[in-house]
mmCIF file as gemmi writes it, N, C-alpha and C atoms, coordinates in Angstrom:
data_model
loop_
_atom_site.group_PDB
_atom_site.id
_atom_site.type_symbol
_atom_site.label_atom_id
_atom_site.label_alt_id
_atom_site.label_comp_id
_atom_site.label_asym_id
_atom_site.label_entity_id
_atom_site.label_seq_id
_atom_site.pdbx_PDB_ins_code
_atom_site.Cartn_x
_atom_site.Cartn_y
_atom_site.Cartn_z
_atom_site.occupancy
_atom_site.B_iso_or_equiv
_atom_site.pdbx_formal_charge
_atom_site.auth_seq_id
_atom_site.auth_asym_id
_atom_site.pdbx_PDB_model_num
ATOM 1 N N . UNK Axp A 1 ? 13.428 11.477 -5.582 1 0 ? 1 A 1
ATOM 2 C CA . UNK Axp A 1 ? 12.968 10.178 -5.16 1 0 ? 1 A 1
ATOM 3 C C . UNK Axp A 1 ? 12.358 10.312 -3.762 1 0 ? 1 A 1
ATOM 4 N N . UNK Axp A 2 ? 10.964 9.861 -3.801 1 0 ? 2 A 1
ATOM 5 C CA . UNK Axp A 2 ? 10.74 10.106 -2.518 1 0 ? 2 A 1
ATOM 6 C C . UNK Axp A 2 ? 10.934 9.11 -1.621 1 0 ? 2 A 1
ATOM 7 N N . UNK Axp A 3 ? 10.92 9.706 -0.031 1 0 ? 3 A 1
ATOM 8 C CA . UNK Axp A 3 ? 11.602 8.504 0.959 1 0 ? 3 A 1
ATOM 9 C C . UNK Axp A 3 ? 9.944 8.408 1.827 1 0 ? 3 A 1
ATOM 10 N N . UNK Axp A 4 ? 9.58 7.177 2.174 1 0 ? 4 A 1
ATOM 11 C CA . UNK Axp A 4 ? 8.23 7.551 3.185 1 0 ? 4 A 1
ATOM 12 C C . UNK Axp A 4 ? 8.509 6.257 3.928 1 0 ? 4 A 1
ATOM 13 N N . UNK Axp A 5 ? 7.476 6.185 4.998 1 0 ? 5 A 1
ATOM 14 C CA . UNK Axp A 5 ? 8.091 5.342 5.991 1 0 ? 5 A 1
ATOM 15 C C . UNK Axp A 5 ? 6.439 4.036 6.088 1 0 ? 5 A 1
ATOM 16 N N . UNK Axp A 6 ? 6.64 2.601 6.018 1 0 ? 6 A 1
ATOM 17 C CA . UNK Axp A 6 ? 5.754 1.373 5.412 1 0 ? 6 A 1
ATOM 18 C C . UNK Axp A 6 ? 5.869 0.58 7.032 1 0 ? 6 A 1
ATOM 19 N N . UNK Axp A 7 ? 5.208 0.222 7.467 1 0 ? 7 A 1
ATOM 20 C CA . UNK Axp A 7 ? 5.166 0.143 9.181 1 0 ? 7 A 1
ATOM 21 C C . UNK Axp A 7 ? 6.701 0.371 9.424 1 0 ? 7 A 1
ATOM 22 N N . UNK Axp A 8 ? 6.868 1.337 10.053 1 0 ? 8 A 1
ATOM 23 C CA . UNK Axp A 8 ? 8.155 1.769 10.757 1 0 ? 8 A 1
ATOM 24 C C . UNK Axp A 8 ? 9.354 1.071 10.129 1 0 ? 8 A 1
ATOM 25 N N . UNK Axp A 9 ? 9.13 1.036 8.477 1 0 ? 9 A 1
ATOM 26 C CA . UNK Axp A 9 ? 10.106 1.252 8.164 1 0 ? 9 A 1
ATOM 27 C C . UNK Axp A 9 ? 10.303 1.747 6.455 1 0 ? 9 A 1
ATOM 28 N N . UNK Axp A 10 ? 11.892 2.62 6.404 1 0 ? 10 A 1
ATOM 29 C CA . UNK Axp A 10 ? 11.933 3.524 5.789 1 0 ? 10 A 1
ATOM 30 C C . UNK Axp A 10 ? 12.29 2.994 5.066 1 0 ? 10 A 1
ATOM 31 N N . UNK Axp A 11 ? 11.692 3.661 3.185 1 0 ? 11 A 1
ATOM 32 C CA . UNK Axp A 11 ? 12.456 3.058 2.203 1 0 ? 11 A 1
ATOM 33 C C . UNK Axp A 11 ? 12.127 4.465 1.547 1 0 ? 11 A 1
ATOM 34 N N . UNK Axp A 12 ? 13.2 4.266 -0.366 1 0 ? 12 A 1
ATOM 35 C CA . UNK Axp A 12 ? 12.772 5.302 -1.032 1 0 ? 12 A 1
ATOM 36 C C . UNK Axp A 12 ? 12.526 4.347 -2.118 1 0 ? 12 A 1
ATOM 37 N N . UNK Axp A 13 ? 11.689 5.337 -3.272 1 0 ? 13 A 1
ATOM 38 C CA . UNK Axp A 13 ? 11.356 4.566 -4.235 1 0 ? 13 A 1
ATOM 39 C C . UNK Axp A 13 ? 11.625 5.808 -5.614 1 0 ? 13 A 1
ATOM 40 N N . UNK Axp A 14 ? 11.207 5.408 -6.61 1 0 ? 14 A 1
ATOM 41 C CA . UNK Axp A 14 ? 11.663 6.538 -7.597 1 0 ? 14 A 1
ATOM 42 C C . UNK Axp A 14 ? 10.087 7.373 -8.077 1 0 ? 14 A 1
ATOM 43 N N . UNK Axp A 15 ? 10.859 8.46 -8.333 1 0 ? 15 A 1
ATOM 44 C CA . UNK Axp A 15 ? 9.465 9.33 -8.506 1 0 ? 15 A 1
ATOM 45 C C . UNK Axp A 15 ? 8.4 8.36 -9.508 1 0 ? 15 A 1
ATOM 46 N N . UNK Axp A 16 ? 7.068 8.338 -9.619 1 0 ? 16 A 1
ATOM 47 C CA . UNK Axp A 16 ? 5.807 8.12 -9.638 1 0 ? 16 A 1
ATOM 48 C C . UNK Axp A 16 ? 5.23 6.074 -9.38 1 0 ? 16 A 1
ATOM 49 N N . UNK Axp A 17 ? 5.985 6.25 -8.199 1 0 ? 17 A 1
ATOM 50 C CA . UNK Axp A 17 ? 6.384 4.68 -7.659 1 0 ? 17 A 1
ATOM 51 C C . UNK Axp A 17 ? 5.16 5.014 -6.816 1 0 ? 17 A 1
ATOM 52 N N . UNK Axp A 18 ? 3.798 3.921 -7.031 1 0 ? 18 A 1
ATOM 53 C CA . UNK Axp A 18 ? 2.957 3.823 -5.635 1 0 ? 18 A 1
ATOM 54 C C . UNK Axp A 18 ? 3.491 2.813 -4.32 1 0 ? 18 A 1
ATOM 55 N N . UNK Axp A 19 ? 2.644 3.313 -3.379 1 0 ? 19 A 1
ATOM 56 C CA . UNK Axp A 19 ? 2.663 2.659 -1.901 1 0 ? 19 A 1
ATOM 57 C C . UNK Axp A 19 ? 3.142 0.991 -1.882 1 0 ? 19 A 1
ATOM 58 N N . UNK Axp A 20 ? 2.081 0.401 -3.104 1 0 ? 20 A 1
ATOM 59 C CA . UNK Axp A 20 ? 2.363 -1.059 -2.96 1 0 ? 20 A 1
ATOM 60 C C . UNK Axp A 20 ? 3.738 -1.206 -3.965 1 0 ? 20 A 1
ATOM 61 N N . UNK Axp A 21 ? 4.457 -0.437 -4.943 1 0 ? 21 A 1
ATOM 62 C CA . UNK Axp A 21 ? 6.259 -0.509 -5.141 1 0 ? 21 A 1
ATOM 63 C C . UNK Axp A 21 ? 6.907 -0.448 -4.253 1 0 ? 21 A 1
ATOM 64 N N . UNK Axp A 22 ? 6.948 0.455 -3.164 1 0 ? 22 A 1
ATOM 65 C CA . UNK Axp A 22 ? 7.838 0.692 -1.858 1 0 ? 22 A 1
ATOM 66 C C . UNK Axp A 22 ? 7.074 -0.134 -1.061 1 0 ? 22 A 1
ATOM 67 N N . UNK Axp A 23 ? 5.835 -1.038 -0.734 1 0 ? 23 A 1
ATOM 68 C CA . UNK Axp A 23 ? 5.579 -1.749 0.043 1 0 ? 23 A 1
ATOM 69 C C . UNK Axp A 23 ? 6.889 -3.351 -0.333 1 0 ? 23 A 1
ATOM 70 N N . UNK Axp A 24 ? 6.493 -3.42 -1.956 1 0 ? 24 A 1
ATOM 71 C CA . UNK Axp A 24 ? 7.06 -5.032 -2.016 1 0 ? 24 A 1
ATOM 72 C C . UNK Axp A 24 ? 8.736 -4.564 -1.981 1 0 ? 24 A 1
ATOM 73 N N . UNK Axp A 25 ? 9.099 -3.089 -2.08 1 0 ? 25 A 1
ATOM 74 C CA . UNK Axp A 25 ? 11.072 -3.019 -2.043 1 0 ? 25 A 1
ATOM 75 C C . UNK Axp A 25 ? 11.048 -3.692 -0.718 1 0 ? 25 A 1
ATOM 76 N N . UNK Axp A 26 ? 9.994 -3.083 0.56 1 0 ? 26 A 1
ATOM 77 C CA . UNK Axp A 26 ? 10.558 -3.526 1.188 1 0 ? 26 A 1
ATOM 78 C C . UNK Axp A 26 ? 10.448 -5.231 1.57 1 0 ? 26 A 1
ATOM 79 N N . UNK Axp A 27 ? 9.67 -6.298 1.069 1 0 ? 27 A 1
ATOM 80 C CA . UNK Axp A 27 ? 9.295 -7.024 1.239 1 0 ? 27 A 1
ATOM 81 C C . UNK Axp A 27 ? 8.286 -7.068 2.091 1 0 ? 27 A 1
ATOM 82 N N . UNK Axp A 28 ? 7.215 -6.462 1.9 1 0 ? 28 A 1
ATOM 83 C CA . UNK Axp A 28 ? 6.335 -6.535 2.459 1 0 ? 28 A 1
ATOM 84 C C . UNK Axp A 28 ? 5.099 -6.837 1.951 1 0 ? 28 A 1
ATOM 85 N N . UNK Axp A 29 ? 4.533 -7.876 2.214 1 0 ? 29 A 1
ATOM 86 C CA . UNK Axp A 29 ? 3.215 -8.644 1.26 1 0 ? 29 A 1
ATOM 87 C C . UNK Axp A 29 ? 2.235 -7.987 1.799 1 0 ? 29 A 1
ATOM 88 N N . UNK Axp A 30 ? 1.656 -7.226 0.866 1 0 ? 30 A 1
ATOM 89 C CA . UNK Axp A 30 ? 0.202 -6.231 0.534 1 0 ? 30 A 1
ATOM 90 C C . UNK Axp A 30 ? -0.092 -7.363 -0.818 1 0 ? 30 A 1
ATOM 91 N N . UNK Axp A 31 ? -1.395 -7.616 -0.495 1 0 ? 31 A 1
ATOM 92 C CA . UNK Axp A 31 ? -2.175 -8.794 -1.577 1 0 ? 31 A 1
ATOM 93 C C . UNK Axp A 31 ? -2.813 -7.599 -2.472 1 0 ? 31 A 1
ATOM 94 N N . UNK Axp A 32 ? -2.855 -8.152 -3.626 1 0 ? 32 A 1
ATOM 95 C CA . UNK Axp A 32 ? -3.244 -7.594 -4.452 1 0 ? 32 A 1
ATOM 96 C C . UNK Axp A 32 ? -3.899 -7.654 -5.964 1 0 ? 32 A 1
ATOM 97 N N . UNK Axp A 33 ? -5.068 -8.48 -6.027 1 0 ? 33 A 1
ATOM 98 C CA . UNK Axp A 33 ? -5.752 -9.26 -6.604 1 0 ? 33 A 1
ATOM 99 C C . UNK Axp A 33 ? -5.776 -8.664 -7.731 1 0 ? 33 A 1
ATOM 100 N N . UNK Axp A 34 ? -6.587 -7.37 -7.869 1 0 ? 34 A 1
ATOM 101 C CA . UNK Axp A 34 ? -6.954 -6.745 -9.294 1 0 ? 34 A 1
ATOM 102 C C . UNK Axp A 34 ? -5.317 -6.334 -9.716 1 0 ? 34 A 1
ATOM 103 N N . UNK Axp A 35 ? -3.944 -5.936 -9.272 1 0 ? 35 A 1
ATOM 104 C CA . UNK Axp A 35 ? -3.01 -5.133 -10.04 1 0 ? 35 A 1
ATOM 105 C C . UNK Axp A 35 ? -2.326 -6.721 -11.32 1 0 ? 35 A 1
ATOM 106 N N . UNK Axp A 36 ? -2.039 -5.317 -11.682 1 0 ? 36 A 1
ATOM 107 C CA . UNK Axp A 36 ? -1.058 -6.463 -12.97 1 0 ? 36 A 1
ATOM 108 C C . UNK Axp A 36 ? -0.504 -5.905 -13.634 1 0 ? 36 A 1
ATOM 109 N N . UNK Axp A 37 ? 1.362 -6.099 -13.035 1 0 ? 37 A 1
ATOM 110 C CA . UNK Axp A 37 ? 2.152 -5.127 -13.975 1 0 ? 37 A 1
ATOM 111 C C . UNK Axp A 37 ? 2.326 -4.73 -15.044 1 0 ? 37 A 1
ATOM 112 N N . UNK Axp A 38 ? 2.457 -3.281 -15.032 1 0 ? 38 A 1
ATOM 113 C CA . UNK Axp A 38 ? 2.146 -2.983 -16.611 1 0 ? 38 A 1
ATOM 114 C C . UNK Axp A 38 ? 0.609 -2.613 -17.126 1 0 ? 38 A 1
ATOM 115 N N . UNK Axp A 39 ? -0.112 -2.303 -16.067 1 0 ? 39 A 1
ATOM 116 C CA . UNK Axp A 39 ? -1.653 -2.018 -16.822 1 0 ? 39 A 1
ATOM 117 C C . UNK Axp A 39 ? -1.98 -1.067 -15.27 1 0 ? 39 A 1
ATOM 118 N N . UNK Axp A 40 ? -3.181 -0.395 -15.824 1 0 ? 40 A 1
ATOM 119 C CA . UNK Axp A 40 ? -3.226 0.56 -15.424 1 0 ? 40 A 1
ATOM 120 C C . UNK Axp A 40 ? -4.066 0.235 -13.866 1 0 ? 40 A 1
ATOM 121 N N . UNK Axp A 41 ? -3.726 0.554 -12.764 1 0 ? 41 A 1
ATOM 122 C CA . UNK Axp A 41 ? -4.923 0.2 -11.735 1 0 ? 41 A 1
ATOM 123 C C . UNK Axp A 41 ? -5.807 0.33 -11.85 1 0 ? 41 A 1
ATOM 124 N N . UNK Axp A 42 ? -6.608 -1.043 -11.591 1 0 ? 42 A 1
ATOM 125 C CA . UNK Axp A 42 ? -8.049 -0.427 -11.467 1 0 ? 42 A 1
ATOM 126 C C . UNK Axp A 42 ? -8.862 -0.343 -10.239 1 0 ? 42 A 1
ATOM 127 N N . UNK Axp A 43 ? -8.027 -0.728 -9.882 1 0 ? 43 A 1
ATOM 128 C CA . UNK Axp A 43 ? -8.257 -0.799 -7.68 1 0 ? 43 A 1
ATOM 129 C C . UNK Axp A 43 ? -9.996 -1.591 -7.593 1 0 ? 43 A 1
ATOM 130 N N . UNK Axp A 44 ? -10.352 -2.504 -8.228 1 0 ? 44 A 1
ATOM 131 C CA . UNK Axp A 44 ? -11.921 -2.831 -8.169 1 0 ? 44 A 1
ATOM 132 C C . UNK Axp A 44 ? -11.689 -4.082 -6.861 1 0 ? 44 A 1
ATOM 133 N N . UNK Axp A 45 ? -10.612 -4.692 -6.571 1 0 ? 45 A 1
ATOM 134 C CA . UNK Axp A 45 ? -10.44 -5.386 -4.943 1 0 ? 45 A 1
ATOM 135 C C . UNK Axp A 45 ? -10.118 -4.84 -4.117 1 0 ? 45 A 1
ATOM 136 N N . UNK Axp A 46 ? -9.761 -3.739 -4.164 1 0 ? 46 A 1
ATOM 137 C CA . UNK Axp A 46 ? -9.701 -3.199 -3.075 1 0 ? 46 A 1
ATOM 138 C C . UNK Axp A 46 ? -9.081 -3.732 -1.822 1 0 ? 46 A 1
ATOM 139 N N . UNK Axp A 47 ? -7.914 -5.257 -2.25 1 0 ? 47 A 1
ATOM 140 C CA . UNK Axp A 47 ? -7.263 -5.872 -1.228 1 0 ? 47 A 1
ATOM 141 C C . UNK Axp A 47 ? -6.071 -5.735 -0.756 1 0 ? 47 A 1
ATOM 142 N N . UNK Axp A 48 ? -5.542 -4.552 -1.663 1 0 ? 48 A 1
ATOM 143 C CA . UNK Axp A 48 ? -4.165 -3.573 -1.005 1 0 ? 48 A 1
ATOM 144 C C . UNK Axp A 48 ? -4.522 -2.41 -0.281 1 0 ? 48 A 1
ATOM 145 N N . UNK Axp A 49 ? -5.598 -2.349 0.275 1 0 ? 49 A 1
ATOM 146 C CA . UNK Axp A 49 ? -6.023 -0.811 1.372 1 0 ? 49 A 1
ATOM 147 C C . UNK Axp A 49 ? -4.595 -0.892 2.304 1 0 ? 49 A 1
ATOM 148 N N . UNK Axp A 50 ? -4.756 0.545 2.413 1 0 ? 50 A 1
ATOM 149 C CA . UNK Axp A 50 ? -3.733 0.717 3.51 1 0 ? 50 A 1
ATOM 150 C C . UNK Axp A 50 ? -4.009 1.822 4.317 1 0 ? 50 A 1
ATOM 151 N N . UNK Axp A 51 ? -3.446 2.17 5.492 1 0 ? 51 A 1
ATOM 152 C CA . UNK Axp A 51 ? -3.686 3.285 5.877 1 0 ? 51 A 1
ATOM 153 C C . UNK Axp A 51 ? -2.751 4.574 5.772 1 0 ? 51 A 1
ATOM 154 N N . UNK Axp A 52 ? -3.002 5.671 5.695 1 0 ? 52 A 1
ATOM 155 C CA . UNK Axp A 52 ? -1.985 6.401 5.391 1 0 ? 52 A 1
ATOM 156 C C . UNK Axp A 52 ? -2.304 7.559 6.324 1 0 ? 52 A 1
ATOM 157 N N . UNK Axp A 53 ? -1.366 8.377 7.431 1 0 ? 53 A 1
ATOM 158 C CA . UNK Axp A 53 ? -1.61 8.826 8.281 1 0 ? 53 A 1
ATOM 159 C C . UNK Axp A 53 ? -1.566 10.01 7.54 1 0 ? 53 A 1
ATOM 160 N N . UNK Axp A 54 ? -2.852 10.953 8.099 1 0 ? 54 A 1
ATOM 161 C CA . UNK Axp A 54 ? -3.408 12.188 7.835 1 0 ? 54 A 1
ATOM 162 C C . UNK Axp A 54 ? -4.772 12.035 6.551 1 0 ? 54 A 1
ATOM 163 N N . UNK Axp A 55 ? -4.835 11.086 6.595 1 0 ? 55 A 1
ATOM 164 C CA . UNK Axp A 55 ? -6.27 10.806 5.809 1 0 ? 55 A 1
ATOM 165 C C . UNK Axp A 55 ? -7.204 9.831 6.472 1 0 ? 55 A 1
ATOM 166 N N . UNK Axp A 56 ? -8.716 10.041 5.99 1 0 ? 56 A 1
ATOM 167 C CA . UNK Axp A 56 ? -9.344 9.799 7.095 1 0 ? 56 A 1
ATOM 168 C C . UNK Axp A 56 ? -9.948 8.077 6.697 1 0 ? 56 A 1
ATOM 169 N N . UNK Axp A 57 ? -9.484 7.764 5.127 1 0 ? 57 A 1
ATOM 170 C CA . UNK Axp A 57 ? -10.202 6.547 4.665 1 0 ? 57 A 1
ATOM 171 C C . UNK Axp A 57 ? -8.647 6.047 4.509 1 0 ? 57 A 1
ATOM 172 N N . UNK Axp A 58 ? -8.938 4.082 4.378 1 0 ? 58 A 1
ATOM 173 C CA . UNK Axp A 58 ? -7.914 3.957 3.673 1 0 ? 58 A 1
ATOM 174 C C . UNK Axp A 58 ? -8.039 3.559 2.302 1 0 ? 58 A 1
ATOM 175 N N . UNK Axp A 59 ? -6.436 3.673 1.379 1 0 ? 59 A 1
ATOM 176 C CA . UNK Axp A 59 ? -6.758 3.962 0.143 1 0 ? 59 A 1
ATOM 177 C C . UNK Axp A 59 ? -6.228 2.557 -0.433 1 0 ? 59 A 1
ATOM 178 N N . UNK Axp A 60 ? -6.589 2.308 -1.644 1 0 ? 60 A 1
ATOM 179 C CA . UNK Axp A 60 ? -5.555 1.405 -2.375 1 0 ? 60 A 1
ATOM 180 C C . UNK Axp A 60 ? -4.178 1.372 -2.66 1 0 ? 60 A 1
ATOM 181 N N . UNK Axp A 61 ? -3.202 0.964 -1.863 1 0 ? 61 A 1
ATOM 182 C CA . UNK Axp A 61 ? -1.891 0.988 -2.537 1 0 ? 61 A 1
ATOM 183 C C . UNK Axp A 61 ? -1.616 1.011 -3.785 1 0 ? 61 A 1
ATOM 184 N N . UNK Axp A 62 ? -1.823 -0.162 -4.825 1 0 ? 62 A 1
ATOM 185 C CA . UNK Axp A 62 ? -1.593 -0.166 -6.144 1 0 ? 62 A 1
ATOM 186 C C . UNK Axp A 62 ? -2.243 1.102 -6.762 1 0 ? 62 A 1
ATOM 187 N N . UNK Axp A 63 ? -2.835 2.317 -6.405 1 0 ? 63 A 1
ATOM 188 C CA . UNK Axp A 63 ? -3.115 2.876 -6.751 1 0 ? 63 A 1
ATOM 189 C C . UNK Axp A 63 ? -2.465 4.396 -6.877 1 0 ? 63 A 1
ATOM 190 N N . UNK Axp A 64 ? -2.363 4.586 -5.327 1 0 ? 64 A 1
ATOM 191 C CA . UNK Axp A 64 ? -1.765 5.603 -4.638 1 0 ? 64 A 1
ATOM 192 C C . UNK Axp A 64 ? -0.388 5.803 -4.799 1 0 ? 64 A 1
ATOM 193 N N . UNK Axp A 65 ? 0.413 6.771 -5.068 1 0 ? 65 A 1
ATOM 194 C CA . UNK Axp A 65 ? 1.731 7.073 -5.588 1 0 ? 65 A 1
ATOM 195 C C . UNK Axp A 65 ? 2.648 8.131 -3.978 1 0 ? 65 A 1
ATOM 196 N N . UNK Axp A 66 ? 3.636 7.265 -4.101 1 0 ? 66 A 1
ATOM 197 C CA . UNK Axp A 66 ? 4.266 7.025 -2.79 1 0 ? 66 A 1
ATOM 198 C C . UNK Axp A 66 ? 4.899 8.404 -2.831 1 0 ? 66 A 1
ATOM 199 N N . UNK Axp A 67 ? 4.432 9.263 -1.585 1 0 ? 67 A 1
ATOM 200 C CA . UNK Axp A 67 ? 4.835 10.89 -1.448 1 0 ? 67 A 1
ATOM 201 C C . UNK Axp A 67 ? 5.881 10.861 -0.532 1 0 ? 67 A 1
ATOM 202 N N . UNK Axp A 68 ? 6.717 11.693 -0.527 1 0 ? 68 A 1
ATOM 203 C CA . UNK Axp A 68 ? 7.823 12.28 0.664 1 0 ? 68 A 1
ATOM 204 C C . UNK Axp A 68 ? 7.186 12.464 1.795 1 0 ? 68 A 1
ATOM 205 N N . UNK Axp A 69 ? 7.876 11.909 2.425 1 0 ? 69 A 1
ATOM 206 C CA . UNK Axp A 69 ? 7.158 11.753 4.081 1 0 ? 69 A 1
ATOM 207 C C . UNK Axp A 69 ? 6.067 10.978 4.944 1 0 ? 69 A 1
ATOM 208 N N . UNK Axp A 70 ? 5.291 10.049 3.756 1 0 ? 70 A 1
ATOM 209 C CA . UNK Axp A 70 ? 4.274 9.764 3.862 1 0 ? 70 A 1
ATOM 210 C C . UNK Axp A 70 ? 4.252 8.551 5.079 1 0 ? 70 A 1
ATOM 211 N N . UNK Axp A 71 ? 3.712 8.488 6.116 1 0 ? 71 A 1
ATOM 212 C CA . UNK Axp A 71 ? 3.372 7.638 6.749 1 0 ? 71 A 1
ATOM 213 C C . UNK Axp A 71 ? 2.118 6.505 6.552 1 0 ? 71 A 1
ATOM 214 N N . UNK Axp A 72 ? 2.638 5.273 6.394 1 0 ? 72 A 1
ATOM 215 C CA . UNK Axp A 72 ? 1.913 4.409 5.936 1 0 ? 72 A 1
ATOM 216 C C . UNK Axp A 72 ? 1.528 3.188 6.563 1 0 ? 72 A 1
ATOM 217 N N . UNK Axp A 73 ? 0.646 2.404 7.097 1 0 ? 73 A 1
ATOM 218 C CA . UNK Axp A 73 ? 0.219 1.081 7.925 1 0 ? 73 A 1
ATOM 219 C C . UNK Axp A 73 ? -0.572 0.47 7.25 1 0 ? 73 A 1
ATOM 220 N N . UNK Axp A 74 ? 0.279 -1.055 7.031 1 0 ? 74 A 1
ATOM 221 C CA . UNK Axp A 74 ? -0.259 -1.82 6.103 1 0 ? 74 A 1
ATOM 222 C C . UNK Axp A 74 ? -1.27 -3.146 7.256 1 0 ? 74 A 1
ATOM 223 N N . UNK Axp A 75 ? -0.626 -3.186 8.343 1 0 ? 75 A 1
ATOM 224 C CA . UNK Axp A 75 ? -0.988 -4.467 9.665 1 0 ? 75 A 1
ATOM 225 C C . UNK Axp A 75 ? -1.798 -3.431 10.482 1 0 ? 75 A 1
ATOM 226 N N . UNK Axp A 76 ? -2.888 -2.947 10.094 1 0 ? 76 A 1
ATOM 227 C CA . UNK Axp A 76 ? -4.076 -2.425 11.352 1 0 ? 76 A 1
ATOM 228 C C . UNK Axp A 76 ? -5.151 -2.492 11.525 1 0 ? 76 A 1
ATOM 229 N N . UNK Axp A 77 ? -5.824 -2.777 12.606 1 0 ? 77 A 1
ATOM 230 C CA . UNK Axp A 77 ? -7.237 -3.3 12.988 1 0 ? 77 A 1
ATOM 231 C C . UNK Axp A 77 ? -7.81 -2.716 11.997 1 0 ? 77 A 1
ATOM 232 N N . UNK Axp A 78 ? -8.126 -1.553 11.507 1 0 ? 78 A 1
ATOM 233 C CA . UNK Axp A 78 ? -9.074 -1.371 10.378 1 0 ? 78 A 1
ATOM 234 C C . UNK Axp A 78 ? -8.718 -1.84 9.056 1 0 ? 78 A 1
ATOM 235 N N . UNK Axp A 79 ? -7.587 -2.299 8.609 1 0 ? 79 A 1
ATOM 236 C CA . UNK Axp A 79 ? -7.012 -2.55 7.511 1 0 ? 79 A 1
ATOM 237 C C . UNK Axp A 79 ? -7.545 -4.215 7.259 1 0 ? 79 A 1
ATOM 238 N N . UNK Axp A 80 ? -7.571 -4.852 8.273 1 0 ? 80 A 1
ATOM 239 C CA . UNK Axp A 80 ? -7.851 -5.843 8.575 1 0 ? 80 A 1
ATOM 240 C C . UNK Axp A 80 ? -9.429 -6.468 8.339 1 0 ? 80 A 1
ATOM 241 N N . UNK Axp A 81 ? -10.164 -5.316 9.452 1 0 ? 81 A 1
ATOM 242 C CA . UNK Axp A 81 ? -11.567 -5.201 9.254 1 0 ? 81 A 1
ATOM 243 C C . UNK Axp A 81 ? -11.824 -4.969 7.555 1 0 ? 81 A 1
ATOM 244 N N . UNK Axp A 82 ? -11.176 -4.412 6.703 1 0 ? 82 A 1
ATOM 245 C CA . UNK Axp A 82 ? -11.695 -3.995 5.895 1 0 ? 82 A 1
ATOM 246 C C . UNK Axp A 82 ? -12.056 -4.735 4.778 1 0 ? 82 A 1
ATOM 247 N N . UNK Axp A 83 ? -10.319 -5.465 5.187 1 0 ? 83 A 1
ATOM 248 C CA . UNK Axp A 83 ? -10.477 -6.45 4.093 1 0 ? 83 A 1
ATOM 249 C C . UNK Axp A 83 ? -10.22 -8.105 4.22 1 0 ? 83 A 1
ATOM 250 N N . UNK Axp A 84 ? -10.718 -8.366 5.832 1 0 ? 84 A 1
ATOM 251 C CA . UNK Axp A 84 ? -10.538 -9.718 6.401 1 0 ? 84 A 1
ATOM 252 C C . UNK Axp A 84 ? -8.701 -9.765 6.537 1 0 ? 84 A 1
ATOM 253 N N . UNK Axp A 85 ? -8.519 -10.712 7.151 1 0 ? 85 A 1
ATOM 254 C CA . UNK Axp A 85 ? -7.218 -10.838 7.582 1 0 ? 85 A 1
ATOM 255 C C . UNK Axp A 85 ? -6.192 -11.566 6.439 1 0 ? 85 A 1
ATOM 256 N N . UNK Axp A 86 ? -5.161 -10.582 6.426 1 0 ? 86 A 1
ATOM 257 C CA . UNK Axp A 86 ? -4.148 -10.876 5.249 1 0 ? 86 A 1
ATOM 258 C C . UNK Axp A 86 ? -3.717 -12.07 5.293 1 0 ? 86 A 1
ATOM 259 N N . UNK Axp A 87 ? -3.812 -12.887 6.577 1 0 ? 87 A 1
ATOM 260 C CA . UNK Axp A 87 ? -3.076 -14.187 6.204 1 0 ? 87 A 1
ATOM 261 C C . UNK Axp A 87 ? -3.843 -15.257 5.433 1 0 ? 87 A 1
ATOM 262 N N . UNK Axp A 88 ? -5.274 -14.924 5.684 1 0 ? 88 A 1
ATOM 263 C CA . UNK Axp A 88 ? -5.964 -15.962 4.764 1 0 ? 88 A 1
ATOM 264 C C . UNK Axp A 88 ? -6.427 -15.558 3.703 1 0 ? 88 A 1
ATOM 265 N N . UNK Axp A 89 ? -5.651 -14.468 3.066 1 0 ? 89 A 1
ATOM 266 C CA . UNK Axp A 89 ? -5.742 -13.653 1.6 1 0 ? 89 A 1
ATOM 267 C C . UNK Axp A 89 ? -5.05 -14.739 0.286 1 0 ? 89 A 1
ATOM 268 N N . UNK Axp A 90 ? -5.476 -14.622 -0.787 1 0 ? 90 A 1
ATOM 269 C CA . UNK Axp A 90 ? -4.374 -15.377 -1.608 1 0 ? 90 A 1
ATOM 270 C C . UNK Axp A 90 ? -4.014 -16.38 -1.533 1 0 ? 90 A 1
C-alpha cells in the first residue's frame, strides 16, 4: 500500500488507488468533472490537475495512480492558473 504525502499531509491508499482516491481519504476537494466511479478516466477536464513534485507538467489526478513517496500539491499558483480557482469550480 502505498503511503505519499497530498499538501503536507500523509495518507496511504491501497495498491492501484490514484492521487484523486488518497486526495478525497483525505478530504480533500480536487473537482472533478469528467471522473465517474467505476469507468475508466478519461481526464478530457482536466479539472483535477495537480502538481506532483519531480515532474515538470501537472497531471490529472483521476488519472494518475498514487506512488510511494510521491509528493503532491493540489492549492498552487499554477494549479490554479491552470484551471481557474477551485473555489468557483462546481
Amino acid at each position: 500500500m502505498p503511503k505519499l504525502t497530498i499538501d503536507q499531509r500523509e495518507v496511504e491508499v491501497p495498491e492501484g488507488a490514484t492521487v484523486l482516491d488518497a486526495a478525497r481519504t483525505l478530504g480533500i476537494d480536487v473537482p472533478a468533472l469528467c471522473f465517474r466511479e467505476g469507468c475508466k478516466a478519461s481526464t478530457s477536464c482536466l479539472a483535477c490537475l495537480v502538481r506532483i513534485d519531480g515532474q515538470q507538467r501537472l497531471v490529472p489526478s483521476c488519472a494518475t495512480r498514487a506512488g510511494e513517496g510521491m509528493q503532491v500539491e493540489s492549492e498552487t499558483a499554477a494549479v490554479h492558473e491552470a484551471g481557474g480557482p477551485r473555489s468557483n469550480c462546481c
